[in-house]
Backbone bond lengths (Angstrom), bond angles and torsions (degrees), N, CA, C in turn:
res aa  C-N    CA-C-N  psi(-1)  N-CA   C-N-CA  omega(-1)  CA-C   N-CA-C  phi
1 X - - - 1.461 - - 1.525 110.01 -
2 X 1.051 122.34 122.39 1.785 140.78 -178.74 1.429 95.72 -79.54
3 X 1.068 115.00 150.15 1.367 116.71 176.75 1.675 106.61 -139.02
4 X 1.336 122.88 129.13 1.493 124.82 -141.90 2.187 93.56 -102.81
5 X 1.170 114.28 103.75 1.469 104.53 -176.32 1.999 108.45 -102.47
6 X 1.451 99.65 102.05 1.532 102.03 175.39 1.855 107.19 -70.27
7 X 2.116 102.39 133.50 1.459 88.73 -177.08 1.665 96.39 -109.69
8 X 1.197 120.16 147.88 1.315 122.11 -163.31 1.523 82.46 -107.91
9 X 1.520 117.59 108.17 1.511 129.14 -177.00 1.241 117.69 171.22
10 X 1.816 113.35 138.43 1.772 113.43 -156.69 1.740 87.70 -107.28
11 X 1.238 121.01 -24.00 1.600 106.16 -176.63 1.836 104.78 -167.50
12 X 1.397 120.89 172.07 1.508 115.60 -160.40 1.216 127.06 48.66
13 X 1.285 136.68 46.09 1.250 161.96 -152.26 1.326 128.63 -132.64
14 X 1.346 105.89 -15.68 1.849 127.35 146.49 1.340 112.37 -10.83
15 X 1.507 98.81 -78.53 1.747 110.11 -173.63 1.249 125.25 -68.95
16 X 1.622 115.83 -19.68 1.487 123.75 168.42 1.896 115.24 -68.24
17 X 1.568 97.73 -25.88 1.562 100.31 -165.79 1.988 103.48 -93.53
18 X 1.584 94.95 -21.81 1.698 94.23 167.51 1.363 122.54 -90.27
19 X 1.061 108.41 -28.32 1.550 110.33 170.21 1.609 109.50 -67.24
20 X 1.510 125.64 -55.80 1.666 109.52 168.66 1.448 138.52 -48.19
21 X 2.094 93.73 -43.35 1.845 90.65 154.49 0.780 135.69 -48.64
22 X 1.715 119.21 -57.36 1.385 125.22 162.55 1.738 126.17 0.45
23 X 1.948 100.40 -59.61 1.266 109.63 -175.72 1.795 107.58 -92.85
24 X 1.158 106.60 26.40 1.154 90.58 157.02 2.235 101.42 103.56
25 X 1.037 100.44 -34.05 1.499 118.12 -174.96 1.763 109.76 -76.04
26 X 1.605 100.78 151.12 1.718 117.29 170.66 1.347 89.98 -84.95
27 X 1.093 109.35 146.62 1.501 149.35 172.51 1.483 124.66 -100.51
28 X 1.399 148.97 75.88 0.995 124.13 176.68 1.412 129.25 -105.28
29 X 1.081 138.89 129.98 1.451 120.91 179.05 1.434 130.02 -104.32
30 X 0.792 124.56 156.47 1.740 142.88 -171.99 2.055 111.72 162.06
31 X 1.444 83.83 167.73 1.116 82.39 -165.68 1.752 106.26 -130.32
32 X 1.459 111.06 -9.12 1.545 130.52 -161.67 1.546 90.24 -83.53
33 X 1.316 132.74 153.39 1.489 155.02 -154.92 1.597 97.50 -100.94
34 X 1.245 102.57 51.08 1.916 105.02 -176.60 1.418 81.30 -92.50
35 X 1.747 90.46 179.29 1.874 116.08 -179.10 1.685 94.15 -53.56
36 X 1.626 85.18 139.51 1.949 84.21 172.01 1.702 96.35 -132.43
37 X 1.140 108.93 19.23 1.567 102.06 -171.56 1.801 117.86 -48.26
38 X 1.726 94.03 -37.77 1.289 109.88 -155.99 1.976 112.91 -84.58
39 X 1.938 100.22 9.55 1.675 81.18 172.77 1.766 93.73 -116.53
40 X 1.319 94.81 -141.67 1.628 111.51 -167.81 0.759 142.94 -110.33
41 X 1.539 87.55 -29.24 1.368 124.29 -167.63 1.016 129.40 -141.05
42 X 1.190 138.42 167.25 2.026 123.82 172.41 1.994 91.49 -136.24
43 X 1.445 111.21 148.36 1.134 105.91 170.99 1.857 92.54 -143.24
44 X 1.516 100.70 122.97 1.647 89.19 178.04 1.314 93.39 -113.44
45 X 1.763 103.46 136.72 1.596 127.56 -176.18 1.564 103.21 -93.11
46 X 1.251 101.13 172.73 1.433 124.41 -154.98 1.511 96.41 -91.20
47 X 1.516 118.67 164.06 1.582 108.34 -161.46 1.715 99.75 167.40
48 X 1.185 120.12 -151.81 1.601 113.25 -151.84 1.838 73.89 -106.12
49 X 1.677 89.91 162.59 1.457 101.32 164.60 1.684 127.32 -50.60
50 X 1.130 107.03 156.52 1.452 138.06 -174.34 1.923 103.04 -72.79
51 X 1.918 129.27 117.88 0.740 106.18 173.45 2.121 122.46 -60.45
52 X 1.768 116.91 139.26 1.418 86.22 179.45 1.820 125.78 -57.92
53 X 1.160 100.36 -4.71 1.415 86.28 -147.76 1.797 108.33 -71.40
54 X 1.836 99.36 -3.12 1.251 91.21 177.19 1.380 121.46 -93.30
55 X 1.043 119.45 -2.32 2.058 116.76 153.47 1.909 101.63 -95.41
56 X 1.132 125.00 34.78 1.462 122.45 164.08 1.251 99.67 62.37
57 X 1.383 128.77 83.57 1.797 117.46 -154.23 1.763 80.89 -167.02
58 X 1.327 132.06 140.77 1.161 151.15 145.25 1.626 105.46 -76.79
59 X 1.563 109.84 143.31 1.753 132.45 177.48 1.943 97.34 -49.34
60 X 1.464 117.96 102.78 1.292 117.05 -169.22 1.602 98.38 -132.27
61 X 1.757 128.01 38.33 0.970 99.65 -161.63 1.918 101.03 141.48
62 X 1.153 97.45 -73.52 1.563 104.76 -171.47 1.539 104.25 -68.60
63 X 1.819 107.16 168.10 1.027 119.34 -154.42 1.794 116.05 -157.50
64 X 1.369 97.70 170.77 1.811 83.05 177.73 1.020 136.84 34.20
65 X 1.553 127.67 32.42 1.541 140.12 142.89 1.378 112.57 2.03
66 X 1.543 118.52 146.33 1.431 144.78 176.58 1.301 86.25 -138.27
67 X 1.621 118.80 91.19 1.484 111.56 149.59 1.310 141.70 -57.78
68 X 0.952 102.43 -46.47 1.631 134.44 153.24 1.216 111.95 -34.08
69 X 1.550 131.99 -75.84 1.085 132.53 -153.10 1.831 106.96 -91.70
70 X 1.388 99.67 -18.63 1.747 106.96 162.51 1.310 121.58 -34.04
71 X 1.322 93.64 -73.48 1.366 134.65 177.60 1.626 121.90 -56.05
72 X 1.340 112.65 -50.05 1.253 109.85 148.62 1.520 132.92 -52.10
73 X 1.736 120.26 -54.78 1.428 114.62 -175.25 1.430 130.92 -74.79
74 X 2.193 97.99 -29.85 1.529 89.07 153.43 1.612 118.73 -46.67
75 X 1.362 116.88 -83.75 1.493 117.40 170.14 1.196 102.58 19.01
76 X 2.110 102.94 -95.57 1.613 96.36 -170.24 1.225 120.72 -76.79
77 X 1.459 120.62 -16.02 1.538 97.38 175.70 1.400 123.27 -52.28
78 X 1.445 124.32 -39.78 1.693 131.62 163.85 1.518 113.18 -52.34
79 X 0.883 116.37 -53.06 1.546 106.41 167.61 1.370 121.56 -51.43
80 X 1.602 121.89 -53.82 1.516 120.23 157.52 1.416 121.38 -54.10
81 X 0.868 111.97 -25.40 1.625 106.30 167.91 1.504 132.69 -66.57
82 X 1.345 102.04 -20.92 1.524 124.80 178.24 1.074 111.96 -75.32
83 X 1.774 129.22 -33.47 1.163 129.22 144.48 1.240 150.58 -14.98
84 X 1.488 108.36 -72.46 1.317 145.44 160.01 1.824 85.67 88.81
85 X 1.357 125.33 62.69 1.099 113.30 159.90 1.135 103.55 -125.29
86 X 1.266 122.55 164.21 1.651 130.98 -170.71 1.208 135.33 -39.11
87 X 1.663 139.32 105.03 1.148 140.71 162.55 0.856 129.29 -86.27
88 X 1.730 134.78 129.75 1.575 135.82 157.49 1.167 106.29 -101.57
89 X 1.620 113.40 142.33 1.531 105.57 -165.75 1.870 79.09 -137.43
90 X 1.504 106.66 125.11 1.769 126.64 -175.38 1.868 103.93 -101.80
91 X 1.505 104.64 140.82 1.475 101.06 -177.00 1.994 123.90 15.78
92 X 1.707 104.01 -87.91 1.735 82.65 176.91 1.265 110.28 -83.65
93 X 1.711 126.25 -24.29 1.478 116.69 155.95 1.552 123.47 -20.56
94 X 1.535 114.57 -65.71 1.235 110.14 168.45 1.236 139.45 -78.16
95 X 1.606 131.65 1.96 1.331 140.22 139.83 1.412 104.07 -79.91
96 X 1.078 148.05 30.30 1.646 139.56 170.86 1.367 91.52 -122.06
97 X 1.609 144.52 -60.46 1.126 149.51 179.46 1.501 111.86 -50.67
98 X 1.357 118.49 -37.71 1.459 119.77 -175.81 1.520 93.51 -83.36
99 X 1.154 144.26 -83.50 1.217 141.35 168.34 1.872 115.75 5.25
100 X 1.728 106.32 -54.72 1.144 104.22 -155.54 1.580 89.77 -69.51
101 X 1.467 105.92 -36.65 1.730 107.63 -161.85 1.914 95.87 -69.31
102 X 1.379 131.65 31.95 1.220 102.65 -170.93 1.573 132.78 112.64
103 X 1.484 111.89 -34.04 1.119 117.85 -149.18 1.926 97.31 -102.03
104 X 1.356 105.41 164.63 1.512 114.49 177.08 1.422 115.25 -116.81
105 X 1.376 106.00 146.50 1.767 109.17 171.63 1.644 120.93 -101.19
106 X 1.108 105.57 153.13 1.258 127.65 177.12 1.925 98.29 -94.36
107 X 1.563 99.06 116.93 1.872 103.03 -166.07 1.304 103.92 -102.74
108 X 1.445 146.95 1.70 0.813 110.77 129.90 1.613 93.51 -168.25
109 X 1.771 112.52 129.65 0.946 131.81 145.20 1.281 149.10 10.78
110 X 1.380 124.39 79.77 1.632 122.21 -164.82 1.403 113.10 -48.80
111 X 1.518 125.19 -31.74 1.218 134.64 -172.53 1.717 102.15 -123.18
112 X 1.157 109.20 62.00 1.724 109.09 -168.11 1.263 109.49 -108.01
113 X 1.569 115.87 -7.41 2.030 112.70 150.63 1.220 89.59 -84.53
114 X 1.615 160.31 57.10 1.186 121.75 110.43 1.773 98.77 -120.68
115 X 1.412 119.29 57.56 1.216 120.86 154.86 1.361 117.03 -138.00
116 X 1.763 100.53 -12.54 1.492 105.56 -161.72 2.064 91.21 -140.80
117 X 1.497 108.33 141.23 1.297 96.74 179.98 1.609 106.71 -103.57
118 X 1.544 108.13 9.56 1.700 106.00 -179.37 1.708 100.77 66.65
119 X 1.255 124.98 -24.80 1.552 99.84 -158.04 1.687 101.42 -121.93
120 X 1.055 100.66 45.99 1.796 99.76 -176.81 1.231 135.36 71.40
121 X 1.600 115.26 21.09 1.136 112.89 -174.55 1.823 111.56 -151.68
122 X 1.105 106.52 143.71 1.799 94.43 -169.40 1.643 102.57 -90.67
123 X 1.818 94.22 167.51 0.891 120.67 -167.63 1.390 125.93 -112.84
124 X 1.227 156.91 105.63 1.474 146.80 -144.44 1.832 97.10 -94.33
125 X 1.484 98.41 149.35 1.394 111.96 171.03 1.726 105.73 -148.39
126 X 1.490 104.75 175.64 1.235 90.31 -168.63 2.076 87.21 -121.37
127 X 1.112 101.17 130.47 1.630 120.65 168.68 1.199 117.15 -103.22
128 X 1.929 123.15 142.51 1.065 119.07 172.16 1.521 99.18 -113.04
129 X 1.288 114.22 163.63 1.427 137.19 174.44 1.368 142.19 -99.26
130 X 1.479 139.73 117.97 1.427 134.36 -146.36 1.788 86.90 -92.67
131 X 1.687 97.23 144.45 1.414 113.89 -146.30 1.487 105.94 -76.41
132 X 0.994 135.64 144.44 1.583 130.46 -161.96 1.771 139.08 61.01
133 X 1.541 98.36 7.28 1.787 118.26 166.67 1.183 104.95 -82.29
134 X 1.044 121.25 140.85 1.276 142.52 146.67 1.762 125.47 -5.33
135 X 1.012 101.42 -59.02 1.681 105.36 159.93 1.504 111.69 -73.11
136 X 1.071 132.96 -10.94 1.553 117.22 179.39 1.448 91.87 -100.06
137 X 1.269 137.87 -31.36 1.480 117.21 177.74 1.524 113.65 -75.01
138 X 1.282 109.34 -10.63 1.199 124.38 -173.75 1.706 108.85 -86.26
139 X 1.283 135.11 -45.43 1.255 131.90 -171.23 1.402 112.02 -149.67
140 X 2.122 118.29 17.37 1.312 106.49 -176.76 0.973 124.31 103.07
141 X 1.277 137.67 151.14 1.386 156.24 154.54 2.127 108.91 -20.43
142 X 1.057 82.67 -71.32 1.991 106.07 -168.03 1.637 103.67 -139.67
143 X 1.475 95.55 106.66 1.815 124.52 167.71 1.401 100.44 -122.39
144 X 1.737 82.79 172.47 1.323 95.50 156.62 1.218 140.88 -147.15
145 X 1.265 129.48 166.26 1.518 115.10 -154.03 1.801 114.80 -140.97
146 X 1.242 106.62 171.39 1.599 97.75 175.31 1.243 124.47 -66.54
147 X 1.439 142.55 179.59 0.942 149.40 148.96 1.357 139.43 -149.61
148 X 1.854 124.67 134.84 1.548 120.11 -161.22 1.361 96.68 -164.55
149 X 1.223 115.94 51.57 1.467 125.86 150.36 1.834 150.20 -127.84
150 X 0.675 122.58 108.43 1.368 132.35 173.73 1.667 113.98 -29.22
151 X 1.648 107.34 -37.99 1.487 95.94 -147.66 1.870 90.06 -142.97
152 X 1.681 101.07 167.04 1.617 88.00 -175.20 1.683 82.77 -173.80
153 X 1.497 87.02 168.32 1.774 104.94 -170.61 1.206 135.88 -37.48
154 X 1.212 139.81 92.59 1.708 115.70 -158.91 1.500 88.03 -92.13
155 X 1.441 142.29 -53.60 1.664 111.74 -169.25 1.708 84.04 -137.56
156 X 1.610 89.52 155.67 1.839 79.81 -155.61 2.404 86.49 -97.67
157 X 1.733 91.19 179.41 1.117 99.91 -166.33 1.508 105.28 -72.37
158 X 1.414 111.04 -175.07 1.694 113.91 173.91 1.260 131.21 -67.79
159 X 1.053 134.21 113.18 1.123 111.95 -152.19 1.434 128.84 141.04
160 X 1.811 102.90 -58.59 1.163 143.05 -147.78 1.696 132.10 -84.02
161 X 1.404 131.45 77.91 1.171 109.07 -162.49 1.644 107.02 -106.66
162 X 1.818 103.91 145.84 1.328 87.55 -157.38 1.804 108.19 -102.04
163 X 1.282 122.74 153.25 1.457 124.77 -152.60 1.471 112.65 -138.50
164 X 1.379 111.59 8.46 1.736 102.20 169.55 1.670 96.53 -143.88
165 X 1.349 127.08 137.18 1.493 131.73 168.65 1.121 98.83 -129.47
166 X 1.589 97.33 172.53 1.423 129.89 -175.82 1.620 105.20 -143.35
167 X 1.335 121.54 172.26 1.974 119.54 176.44 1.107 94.08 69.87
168 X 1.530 161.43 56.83 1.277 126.37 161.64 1.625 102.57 74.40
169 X 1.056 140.64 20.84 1.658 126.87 -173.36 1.583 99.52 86.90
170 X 1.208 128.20 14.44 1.832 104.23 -169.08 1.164 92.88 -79.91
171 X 1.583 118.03 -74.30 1.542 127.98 171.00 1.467 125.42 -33.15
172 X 0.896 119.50 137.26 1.944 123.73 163.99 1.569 92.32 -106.28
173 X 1.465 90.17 137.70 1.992 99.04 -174.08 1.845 92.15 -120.75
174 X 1.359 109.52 0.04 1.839 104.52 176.98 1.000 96.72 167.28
175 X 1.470 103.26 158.19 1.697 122.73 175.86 1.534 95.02 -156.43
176 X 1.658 82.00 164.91 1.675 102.34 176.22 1.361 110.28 -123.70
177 X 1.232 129.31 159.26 1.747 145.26 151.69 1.713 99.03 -45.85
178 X 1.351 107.86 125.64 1.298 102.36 167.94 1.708 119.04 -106.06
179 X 1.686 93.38 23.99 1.870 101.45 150.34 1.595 113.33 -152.09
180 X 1.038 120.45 -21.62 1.831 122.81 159.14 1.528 116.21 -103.01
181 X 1.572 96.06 158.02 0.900 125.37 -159.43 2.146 111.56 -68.19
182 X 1.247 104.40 41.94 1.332 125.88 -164.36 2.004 106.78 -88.62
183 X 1.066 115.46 138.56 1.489 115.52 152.80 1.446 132.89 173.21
184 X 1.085 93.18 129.48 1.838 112.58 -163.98 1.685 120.28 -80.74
185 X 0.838 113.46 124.70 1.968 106.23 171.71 1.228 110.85 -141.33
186 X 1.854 129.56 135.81 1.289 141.88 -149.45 1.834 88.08 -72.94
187 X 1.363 84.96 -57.64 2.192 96.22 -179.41 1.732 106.15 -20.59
188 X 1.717 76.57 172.99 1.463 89.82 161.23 1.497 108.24 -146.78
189 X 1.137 109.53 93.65 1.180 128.38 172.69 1.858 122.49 -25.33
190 X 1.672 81.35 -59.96 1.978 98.22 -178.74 1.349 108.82 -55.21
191 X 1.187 118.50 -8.88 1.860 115.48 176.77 1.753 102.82 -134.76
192 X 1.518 91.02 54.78 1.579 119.49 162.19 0.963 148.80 -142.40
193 X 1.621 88.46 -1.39 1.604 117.85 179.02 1.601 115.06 -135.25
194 X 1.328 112.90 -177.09 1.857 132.87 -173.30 1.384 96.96 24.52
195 X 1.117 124.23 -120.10 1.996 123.27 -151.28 1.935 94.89 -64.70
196 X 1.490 113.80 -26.44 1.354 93.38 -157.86 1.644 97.06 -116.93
197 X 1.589 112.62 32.40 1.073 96.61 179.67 1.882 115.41 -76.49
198 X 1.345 103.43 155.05 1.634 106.21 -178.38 2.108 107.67 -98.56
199 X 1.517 90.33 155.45 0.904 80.96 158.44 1.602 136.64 -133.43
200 X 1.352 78.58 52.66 1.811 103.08 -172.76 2.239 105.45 -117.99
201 X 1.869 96.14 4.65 1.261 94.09 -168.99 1.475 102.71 -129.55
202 X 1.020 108.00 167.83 2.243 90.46 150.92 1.357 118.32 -72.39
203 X 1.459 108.80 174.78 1.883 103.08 170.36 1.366 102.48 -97.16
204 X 1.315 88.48 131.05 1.522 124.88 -179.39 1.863 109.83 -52.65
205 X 1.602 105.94 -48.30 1.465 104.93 178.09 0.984 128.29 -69.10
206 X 1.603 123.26 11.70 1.724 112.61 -174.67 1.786 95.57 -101.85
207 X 1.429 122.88 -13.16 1.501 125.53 162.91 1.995 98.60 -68.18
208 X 1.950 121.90 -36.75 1.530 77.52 172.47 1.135 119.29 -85.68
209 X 1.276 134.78 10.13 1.293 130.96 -168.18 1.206 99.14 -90.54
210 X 1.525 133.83 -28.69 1.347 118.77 172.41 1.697 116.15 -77.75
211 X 1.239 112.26 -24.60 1.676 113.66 173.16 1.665 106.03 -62.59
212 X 1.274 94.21 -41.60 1.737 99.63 -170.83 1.891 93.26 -68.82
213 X 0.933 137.59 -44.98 1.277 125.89 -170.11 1.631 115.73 -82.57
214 X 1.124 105.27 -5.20 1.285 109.77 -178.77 1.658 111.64 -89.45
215 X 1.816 109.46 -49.47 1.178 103.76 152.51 1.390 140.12 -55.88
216 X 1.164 112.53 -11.04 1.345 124.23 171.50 1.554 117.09 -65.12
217 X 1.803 100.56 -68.15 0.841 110.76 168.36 1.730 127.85 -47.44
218 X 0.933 137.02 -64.23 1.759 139.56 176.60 1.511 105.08 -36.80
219 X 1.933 97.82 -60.02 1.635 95.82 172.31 1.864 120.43 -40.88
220 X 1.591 128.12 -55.24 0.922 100.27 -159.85 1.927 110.31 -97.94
221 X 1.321 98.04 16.44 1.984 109.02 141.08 1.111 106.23 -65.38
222 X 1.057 128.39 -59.92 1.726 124.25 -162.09 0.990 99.82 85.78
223 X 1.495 130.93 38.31 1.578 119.31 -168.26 1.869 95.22 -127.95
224 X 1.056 133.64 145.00 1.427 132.06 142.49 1.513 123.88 -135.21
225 X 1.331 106.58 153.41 1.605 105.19 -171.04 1.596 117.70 -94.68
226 X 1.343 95.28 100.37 1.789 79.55 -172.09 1.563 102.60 -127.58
């Protein structure tokens, strides 16, 4: 069974489409609110900030807007949501998904040179994990991971409970749906694994191998929760 993974992304998207092969999965990308009936999955990639005005938020911080592509991924993200089949939501992936469910961002970071290096290149930190999520069965208690962001969750969406920090608990670095098949992480996984895996982090691809098996799995229930 093939399992069809739509990547919600307009460019740098290389590492999102090798890391899903990797596990075995089609890859497709676009980002425009066409029919999505026919994949499995949704994975929204990382990308310029979120305009505020869509969590009711005045310019406090954020920067370098994609009007265009705003506007487009809400679109389909609501349509994928109607689904109720599996979302991974990557750095602004996962502030775009929390957003849609409700939730608001924090634009920019009191301590955001030690999440973001401004100069093109990430930064490692060490995150701990809330006990029985998905990322703690996945890599443990306390890992660590990349980092290249400015900005991060200020109250998460409906739904939403959040399961990886950073600061002492200030930061949320991911959350999950605490009844669909939903989950967000600040990281970026795709530049954590195969040619670019580090070894100052965990590998990034054994989180897609669990998205990929998860879509797998629901698919051959035939069941989704919507």
């Amino acid at each position: 069974m093939k399992i069809k993974i739509l990547l919600a992304a307009n460019s740098k998207y290389e590492n999102y489409v090798n890391a899903v092969t990797e596990c075995g999965a089609i890859a497709n990308v676009q980002y425009l609110p066409n029919d999505n009936t026919d994949y499995d999955g949704l994975i929204l990639c990382g990308g310029n900030d979120i305009q505020p005005s869509y969590y009711n938020a005045e310019i406090n911080g954020s920067r370098n807007f994609d009007i265009e592509r705003d506007a487009a991924e809400f679109t389909l993200l609501k349509k994928f949501l109607k689904t109720g089949k599996p979302i991974l939501g990557i750095c602004r992936g996962h502030q775009l998904l929390n957003v849609a469910l409700g939730g608001t961002l924090i634009q920019d970071l009191s301590n955001a040179k030690d999440h973001s290096s401004g100069a093109g290149y990430d930064l490692t930190h060490e995150v701990y994990a809330k006990s029985g999520s998905v990322l703690e069965k996945l890599y443990g208690e306390r890992f660590y991971v990349n980092s290249a962001h400015h900005q991060a969750i200020k109250t998460l969406g409906e739904g939403l409970s959040a399961t990886l920090f950073s600061d002492q608990g200030k930061t949320i670095e991911a959350f999950e749906h605490i009844s669909k098949p939903y989950l967000g992480v600040q990281f970026h996984p795709e530049r954590m694994c195969l040619k670019l895996k580090r070894s100052d982090t965990v590998d990034g691809l054994e989180l897609f191998k669990y998205f990929i098996s998860l879509c797998k799995s629901i698919k051959e229930r035939g069941f989704y929760n919507v």
